[in-house]
N, C-alpha and C positions, 0 to 999 in steps of 0.2 A: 351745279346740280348733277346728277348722279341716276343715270338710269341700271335697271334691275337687269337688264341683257341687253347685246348688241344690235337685237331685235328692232328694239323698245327706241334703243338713243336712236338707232337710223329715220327710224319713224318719226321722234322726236323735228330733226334736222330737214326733212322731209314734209313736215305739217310746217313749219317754219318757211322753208321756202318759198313754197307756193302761196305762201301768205304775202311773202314779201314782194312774191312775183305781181301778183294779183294788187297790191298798192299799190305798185307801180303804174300800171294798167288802170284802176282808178285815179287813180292823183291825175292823169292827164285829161281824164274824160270830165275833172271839175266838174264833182258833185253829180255827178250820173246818175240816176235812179235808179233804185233797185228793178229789175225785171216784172215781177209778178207784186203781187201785196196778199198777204195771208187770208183765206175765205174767213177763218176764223177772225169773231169780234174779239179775241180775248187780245190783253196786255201783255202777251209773249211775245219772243223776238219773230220777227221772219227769216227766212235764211234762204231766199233765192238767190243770191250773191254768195253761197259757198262754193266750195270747188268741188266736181263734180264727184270725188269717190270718197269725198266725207257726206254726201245728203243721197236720196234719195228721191227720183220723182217718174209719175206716173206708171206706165207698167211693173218696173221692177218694184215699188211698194206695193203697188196692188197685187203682186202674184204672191208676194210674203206673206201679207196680209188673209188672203183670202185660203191659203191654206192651212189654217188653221179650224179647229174642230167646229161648226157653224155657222164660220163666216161666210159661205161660197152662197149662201140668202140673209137677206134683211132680215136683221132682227125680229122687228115688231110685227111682218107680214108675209114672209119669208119669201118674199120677190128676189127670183135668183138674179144673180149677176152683179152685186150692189157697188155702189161707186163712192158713197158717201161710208164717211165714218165719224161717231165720236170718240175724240181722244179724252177724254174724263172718265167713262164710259167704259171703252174700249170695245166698241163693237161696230161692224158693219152696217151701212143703212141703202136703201135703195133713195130715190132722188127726193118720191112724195113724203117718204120719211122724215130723209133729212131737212126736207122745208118746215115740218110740222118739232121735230126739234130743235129747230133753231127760234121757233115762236116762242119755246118756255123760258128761254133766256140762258144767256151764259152759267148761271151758279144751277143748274140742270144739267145742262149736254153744252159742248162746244163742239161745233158740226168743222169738218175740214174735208176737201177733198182727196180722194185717193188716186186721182190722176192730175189734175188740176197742179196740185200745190209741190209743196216741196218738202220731203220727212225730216226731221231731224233723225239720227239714227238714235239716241235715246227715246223718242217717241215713236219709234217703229217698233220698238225692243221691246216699248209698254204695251203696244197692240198688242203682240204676241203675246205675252206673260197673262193674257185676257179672252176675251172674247163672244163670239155671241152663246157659245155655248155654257162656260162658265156665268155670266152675268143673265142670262137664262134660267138659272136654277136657284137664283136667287131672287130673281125679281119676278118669276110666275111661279114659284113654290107650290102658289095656291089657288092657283090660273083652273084645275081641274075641278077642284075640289071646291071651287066656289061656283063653278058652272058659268065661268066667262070664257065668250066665243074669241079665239084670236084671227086679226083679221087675215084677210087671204089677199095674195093680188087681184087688184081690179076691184075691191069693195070702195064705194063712197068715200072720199076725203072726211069726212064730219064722223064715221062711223071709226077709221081710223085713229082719226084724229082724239076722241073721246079716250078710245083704246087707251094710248101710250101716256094720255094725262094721269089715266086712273095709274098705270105700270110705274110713270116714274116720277108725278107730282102727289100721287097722295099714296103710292106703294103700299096697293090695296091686294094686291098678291103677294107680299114679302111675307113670308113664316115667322115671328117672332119668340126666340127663343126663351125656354123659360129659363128661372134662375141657374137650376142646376146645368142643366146646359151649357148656359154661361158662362158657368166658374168652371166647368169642363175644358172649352174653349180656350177661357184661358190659362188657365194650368199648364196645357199642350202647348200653346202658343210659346210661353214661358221657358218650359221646356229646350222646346225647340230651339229656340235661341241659346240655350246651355249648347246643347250642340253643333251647332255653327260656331259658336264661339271658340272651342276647343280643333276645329277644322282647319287645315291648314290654309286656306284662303283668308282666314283672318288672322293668319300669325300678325305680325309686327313688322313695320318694311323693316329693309336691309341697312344696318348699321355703314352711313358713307367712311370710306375710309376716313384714317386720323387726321385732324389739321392738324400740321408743324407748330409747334412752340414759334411763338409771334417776334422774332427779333431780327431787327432787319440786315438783310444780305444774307442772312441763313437757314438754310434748310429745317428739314425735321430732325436730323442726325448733327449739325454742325456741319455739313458742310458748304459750298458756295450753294447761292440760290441758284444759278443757272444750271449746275449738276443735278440740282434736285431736280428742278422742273422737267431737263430733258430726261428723267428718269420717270417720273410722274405718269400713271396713267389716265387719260381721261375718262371721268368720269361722269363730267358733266355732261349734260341732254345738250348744253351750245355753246359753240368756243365762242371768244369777246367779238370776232368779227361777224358771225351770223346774230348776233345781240346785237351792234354795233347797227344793223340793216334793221333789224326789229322794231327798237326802240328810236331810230332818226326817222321813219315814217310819222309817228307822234309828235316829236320834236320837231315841227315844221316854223315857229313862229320863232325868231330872232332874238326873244326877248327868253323865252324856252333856251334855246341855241346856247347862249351865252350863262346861264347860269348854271352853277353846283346845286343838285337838289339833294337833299337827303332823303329826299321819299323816294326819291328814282332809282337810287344807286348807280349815278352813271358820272362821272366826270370828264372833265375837259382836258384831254394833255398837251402839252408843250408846244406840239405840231399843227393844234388842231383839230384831232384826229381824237373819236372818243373812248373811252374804256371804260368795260361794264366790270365791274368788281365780280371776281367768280370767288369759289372755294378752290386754289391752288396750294403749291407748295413755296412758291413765293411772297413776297410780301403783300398784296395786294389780296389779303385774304374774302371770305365773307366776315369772318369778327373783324377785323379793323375798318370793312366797310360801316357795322354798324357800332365803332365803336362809343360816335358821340350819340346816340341814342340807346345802346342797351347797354346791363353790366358786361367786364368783361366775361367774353368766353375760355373756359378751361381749354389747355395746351393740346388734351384731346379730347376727341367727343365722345361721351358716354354711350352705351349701349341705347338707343330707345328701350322707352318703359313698354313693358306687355300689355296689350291691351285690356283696359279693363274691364272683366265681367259681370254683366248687367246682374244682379240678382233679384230675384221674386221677393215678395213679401208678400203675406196673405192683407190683402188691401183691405176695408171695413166695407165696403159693398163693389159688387160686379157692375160694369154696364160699359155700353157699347163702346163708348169711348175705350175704357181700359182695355175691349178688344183690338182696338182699331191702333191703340197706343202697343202692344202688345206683336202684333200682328207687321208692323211696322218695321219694330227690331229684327222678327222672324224672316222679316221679306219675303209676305205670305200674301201677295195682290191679293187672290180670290179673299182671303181672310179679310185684308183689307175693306174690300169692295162691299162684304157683305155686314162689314161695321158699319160702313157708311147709311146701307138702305137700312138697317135695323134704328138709323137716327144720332149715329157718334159727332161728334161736332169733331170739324178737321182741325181745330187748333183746342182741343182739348186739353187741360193742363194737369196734369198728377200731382197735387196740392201734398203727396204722401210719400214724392220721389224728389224732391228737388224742383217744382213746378217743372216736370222736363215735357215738349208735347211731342205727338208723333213723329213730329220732323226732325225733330233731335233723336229721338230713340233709331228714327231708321238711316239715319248717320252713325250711327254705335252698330247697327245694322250693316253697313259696309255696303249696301246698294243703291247706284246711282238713278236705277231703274224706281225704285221704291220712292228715290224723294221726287222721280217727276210724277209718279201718280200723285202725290200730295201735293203738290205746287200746279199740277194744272185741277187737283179740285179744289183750289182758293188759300191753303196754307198760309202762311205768314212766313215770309222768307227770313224776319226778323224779329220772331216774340223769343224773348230771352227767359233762361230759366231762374229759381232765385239766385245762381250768382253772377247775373246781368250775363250770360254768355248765349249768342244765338246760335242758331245751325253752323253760322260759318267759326264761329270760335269752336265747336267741336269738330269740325273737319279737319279745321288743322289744327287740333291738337294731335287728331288723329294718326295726320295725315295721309288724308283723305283726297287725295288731289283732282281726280275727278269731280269730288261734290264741290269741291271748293271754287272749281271752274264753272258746276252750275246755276250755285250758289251768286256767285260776280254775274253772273248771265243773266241772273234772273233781277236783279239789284239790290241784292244783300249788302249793308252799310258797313262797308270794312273798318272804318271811323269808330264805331261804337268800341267802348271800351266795357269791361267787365268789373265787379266791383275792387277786384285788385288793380283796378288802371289799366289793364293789357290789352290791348287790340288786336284781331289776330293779327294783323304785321309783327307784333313784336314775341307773339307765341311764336308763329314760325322762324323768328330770327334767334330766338335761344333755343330751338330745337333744331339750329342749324339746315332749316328743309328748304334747302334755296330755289327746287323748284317751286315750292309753295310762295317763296320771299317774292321769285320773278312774278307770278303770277300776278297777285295784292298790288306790285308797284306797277305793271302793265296797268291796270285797272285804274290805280289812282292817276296815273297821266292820260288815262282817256277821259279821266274826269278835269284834271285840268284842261286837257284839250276844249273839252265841250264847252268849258264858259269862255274859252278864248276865243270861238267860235261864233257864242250867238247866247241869245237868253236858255239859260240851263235849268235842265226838265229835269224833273223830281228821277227816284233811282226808279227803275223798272219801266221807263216812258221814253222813248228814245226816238229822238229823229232820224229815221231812214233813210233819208236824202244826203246825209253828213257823210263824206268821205273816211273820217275821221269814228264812225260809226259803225259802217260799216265795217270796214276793217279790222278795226278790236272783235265784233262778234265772229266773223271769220278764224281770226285768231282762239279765240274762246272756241270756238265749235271743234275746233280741230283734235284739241286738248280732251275735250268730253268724248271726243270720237276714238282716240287710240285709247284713253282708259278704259271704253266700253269691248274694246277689240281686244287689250289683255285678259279682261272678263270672260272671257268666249270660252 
């Protein structure tokens, strides 16, 4: 694998550690419980078992949080001081708030603590990118003009409480745009995305250097393999021995131990002693890792393709959805947020694009921030577009490695194959993006873990008690954490 600066690999090597540390320190505590359990009812992971300078908890989210444009009072009553917040949402709540939002049910508000819990830093990142002031001018538009009183601290629970039903169950202040508008909106949106597109943050990664013509004993040049190697520079994000620690915490069963897996990429040598297949200059390539499962790979690797440019077409009618689809690519939250109250269905499908929905366009989109506001307002981490490929087959087509760590996090089915048969495992292995390859076979040995374990929960339901659990999302988290820190 191949990091982009020395930065990035240390980092790399460093989120790996502490992962390995921290298993260690698990494994002995046999299935130790997590610390805390998330306030929020939703199906997302918890992470109070991360390490502490990937998560966030109590004051230091709350001082991030609250400085932002509105947030420093409750949204709905503007009780200063607020502790609660929804992440769907993204706004501040004071306490009688957040009891009264958690009554309308998760596919509404999903209420979490701002001291209490523990942030992901993706989910901090979405606070920010929000707010009460932003989602404020959306959702009382017409709070003035309709002559409704907003409540104050200290008004009646029941007088409250009606408030917020009318604000965000029947979005009786949302402004409804008219057509022309509409097709304003998105015209711009569309736009917009031309220019991000052309912006250097969305060039193309970096072409990893050439793999060697595959012949064994010899370099890229002809000459001895060991000449080459010790010439080689590294490029991977993990040499075989910190892989070696990674992947033997998973491998804990005997029957794991002993076997060659080809989903692994990891075999057994001589001594005993295991070897993760990297991209070297030796023989022990990434293509002869995958060579009984993919074609071969050419002698060197091609440039990555340019990413491709989403283009507009004037659709046959406007609506919220195509904003929300639209707004998605642009990684325009506020846009986003105000498709949603205008009534866009979060898995809407462009029957006129490739059946692609929002969660795939804000993957072409290149923000990891954009698909967790769509995945914590209900997304489908898994509707495929018409050529059967879901979020995670365009991430890593992309190579998207962030989303692709969100994507596994959240239990995106790496399994699924697209109408050409491809899985992303094997798009990432003829795109030679090994950190993408590590990631998929990480994931698929936590899946084999899990049924070695105990009865095995559907993907996105996870047992938090699992040592074996834990630890992949630690790992996962770590990964979502330095991509968001490149971002910055």
């Amino acid at each position: 694998m191949q990091a982009d600066s020395e930065k990035l690999r240390q980092a790399w090597i460093k989120a790996v550690q502490n992962s390995i540390a921290t298993a260690f320190r698990d494994k002995g505590d046999n299935g130790e419980k997590l610390d805390r359990k998330s306030s929020t009812s939703t199906g997302s992971l918890d992470s109070g078992g991360e390490p502490k300078e990937r998560s966030l908890k109590g004051e230091s989210a709350l001082q991030k949080v609250l400085t932002i444009p509105g947030n420093a009072c409750c949204c709905d009553c503007s009780q200063p001081d607020p502790r609660w917040a929804s992440i769907n949402l993204g706004i501040t709540l004071c306490i009688q708030c957040s009891g009264i939002h958690r009554s309308l049910g998760v596919h509404f508000s999903k209420v979490r603590s701002l001291t209490l819990d523990t942030w992901e830093p993706e989910l901090l990142k979405l606070m920010c990118e929000l707010g009460n002031k932003v989602i404020n001018q959306i959702y009382e538009a017409r709070r003035e003009e309709l002559g409704a009183r907003k409540p104050q601290p200290g008004d009646p629970r029941h007088e409250v409480e009606a408030y917020i039903k009318a604000k965000y169950v029947d979005r009786r202040f949302v402004r409804r745009p008219s057509d022309e508008e509409l097709r304003n909106k998105v015209v711009s949106l569309s736009k917009q995305e031309k220019r991000l597109s052309s912006g250097s943050e969305h060039l193309p990664p970096k072409a990893p250097p050439p793999t060697p013509k595959l012949h064994p004993g010899s370099g890229a040049s002809g000459q001895p393999a060991a000449a080459s190697g010790a010439e080689a520079r590294r490029d991977s994000l993990f040499c075989p021995d910190e892989l070696d620690s990674l992947f033997s915490y998973f491998d804990a069963s005997n029957k794991l131990r002993s076997m060659k897996s080809a989903d692994s990429g990891i075999q057994n040598s001589a001594d005993g002693s295991r070897e993760m297949l990297v991209t070297t200059a030796s023989t022990n390539s990434l293509a002869e890792a995958e060579a009984a499962e993919s074609p071969p790979m050419p002698a060197t690797l091609p440039p990555p393709s340019p990413c491709k440019q989403v283009l507009f077409y004037e659709p046959k009618e406007y609506s919220p959805g195509l904003q929300l689809y639209w707004a998605s690519c642009a990684r325009s939250l506020p846009d986003m947020a105000e498709a949603l109250a205008h009534g866009a269905e979060i898995n809407w499908v462009n029957t006129e694009e490739d059946k692609k929905t929002p969660l795939i366009m804000a993957v072409h989109g290149g923000s990891l921030v954009t698909c967790e506001f769509l995945l914590q307002n209900a997304a489908n981490v898994n509707q495929q577009d018409a050529q059967g490929r879901g979020p995670l087959h365009h991430a890593t087509m992309l190579g998207h490695t962030g989303q692709v760590c969100l994507f596994l996090k959240r239990g995106a089915n790496q399994n699924a194959a697209d109408i050409d048969e491809k899985t992303p495992l094997s798009i990432a292995v003829e795109a030679a993006n090994a950190d993408i390859v590590t990631l998929l076979r990480l994931a698929k040995m936590n899946e084999e873990m899990r049924e070695a374990e105990g009865p095995y929960n559907p993907s996105g339901h996870y047992n938090s008690d699992s040592p074996t659990e834990m630890q992949y999302r630690k790992c996962m988290q770590e990964f979502i954490s330095l991509q968001l820190e490149e971002s910055d």
